[in-house]
C-alpha positions in Angstrom: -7.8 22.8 -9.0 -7.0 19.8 -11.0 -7.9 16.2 -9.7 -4.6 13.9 -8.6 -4.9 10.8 -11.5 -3.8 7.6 -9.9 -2.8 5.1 -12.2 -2.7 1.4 -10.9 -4.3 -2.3 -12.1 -7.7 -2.3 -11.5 -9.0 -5.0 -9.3 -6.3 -5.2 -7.1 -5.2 -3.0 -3.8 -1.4 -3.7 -4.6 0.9 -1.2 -4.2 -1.5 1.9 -5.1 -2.9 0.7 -2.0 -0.9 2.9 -0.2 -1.3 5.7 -2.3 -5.0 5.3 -2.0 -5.4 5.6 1.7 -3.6 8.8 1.8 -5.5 10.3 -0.8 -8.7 8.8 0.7 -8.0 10.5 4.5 -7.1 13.6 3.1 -10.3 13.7 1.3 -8.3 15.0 -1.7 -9.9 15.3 -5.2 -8.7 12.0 -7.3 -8.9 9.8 -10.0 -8.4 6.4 -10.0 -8.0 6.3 -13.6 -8.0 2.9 -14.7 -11.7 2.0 -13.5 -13.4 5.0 -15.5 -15.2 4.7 -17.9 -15.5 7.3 -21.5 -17.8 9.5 -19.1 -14.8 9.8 -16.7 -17.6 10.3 -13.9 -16.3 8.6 -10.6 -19.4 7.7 -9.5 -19.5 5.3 -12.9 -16.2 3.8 -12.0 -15.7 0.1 -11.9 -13.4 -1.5 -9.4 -12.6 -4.1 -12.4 -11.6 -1.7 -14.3 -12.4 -0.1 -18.2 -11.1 -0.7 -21.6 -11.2 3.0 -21.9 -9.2 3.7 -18.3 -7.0 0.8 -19.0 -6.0 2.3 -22.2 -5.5 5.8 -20.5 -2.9 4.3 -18.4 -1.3 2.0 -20.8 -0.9 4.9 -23.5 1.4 6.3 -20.5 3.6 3.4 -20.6 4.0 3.0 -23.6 4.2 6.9 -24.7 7.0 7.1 -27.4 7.5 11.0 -26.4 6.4 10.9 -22.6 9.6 12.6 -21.4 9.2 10.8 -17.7 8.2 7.2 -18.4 6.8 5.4 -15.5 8.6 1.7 -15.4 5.2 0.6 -14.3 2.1 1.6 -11.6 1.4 2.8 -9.9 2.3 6.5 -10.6 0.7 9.8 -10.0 0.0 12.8 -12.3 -0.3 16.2 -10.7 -0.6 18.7 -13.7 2.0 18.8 -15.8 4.2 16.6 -13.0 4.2 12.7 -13.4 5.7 10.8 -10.2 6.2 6.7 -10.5 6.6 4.9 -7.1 4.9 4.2 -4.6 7.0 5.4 -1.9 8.2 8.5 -4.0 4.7 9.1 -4.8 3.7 9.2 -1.1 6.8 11.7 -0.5 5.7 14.0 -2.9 1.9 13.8 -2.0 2.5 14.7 2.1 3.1 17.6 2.0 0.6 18.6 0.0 -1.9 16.7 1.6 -1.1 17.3 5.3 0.3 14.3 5.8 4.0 14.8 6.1 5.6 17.5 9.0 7.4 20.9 7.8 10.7 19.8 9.7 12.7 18.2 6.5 14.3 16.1 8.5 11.4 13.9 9.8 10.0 13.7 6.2 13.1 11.9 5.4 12.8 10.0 8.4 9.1 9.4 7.5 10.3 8.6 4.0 12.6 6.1 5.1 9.9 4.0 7.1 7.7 3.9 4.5 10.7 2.5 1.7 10.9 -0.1 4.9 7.4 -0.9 4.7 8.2 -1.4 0.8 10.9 -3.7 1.7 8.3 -5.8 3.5 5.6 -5.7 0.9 8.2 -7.3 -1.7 8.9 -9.7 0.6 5.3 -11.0 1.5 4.8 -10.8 -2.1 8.1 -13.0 -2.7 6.2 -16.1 -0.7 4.2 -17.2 -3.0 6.3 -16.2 -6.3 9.8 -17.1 -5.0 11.0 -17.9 -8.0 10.0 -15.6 -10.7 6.4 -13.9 -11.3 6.1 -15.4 -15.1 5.7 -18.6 -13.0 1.9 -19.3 -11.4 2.0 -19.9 -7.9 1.2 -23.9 -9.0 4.7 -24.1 -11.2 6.7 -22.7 -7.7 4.7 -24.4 -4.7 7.5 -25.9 -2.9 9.6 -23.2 -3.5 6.8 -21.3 -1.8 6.3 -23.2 0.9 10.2 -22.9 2.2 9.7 -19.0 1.7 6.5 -18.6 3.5 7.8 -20.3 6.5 11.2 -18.9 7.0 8.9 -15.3 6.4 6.8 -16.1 9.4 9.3 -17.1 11.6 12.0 -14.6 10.6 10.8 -11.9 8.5 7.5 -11.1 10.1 9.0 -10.7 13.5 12.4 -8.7 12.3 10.4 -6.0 11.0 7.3 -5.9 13.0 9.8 -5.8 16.1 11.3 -3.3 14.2 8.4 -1.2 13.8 6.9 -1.7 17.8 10.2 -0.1 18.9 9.9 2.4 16.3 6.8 3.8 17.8 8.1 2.9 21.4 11.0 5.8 20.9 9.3 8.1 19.2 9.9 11.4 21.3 6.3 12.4 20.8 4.6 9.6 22.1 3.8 6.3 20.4 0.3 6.8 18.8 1.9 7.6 15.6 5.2 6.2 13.9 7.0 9.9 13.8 6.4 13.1 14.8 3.4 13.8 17.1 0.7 13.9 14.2 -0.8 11.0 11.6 1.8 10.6 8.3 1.8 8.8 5.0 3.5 6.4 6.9 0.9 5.3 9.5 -1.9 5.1 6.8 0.7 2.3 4.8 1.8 0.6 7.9 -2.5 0.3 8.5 -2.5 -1.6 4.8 0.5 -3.5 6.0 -0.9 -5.0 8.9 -4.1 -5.5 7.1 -2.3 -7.3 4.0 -0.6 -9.6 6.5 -3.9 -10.8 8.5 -5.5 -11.3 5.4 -2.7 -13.5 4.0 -1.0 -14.9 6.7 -4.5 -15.4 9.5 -3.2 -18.1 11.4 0.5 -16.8 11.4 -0.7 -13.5 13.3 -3.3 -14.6 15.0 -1.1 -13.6 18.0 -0.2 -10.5 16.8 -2.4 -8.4 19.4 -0.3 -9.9 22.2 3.2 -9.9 20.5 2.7 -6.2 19.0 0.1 -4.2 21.3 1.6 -0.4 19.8 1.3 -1.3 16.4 -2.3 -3.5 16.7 -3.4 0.4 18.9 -1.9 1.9 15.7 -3.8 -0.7 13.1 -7.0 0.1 15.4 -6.9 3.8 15.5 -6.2 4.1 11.3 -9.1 1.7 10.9 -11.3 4.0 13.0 -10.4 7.6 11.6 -13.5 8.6 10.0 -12.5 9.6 6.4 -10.8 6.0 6.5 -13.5 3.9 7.6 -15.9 5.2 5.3 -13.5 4.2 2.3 -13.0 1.0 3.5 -16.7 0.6 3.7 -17.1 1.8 0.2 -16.8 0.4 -3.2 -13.8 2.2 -3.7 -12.0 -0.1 -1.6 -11.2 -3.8 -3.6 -11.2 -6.3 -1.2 -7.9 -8.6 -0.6 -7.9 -11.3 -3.1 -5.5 -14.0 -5.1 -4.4 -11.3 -8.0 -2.7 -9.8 -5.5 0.4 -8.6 -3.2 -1.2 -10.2 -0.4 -2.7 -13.6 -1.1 -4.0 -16.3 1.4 -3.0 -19.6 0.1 -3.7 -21.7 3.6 -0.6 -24.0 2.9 1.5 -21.2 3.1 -0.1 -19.8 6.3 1.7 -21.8 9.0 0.9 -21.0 12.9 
């Protein structure tokens, strides 16, 4: 069988984040194609990225014939089959990765929590570039600070509220978001949680006590053994300023 090829910015988690983890606990056969180097050997990949892997993925998006253009990364090739977004990527991969139930109803349902959990991503990445992202964060500080505050005291508690009682009614039990067994969606709502500590440490640092299901569900991701071997890898980029999540401690009110 053919390796998956994940295109995404290298040095960054970002979106592809998301797409990561799941290929990462499914211990699926990938590429993460903008870190190789000419060799194409994983093992030789660099988290910064290569000229040579950066020009694989921007011959992509720039093809003149590529029949399916990808607007930007991340996006997945599988094949012959090209799929651009994160959340449609993750809907395609499930499936095929174990990840997503038979029952086609709660994949939709499954699908539609995880274009929620996009929702909030945008958002969290709209506080520090309110304004527009050809702006540095320096041209739009104000701007940022009014956003970052109404996030934490609206935003962050409308979803994550959201998201407790999500797992509170789930029919199965509350260990996972749907259905009685680990989907796309609890990997990505992991990486949210995680984004949002990282940015935003002194806005959640009550987050154990306001959100106990979904700090259990944080937890038990963190701990699943395919998981915490990535994260303690190379393979895994650690938060930083380049990306969706960014700590900038004036943003970061309590």
């Amino acid at each position: 069988m053919m390796s998956y090829e994940l295109y995404y910015w290298p040095g960054l988690q970002g979106r592809g984040e998301f797409v990561r983890l799941a290929l990462e606990e499914a211990g699926a056969d990938y590429l993460d194609v903008a870190r190789l180097p000419p060799s194409g050997r994983r093992e030789d990949a660099n988290p910064q990225g290569t000229e040579h892997g950066i020009d694989a993925m921007m011959s992509i998006l720039q093809s003149q014939n590529e029949p399916c253009i990808p607007f930007a990364p991340p996006f997945l090739r599988d094949g012959t089959t090209l799929v651009a977004q994160t959340a449609n990527i993750l809907l395609y991969l499930g499936p095929r990765l174990g990840l997503a139930p038979a029952d086609e109803a709660l994949r939709h349902w499954i699908h539609g929590l995880q274009l929620t959990i996009a929702d909030m991503v945008t958002e969290a990445h709209d506080t520090h570039h309110p304004i527009a992202n050809t702006l540095y964060f320096e041209q739009q500080r104000d701007a940022a600070r009014q956003r970052a505050a109404d996030f934490i005291a609206n935003r962050i508690p409308k979803f994550m509220h959201y998201f407790e009682r999500v797992l509170e009614q789930n029919p199965a039990g509350c260990a996972h978001l749907a259905g009685a067994a680990l989907s796309y969606a609890d990997l990505s709502m992991f990486q949210l949680i995680d984004g949002l500590r990282y940015a935003f440490p002194r806005a959640t640092a009550r987050f154990a006590a306001q959100y106990p299901k979904l700090t259990a569900l944080h937890e038990a991701v963190r701990a699943r053994p395919r998981i915490a071997a990535y994260l303690a890898s190379p393979r895994r980029i650690p938060h930083n300023e380049s990306c969706v999540f960014r700590h900038y401690a004036e943003l970061d009110a309590r």
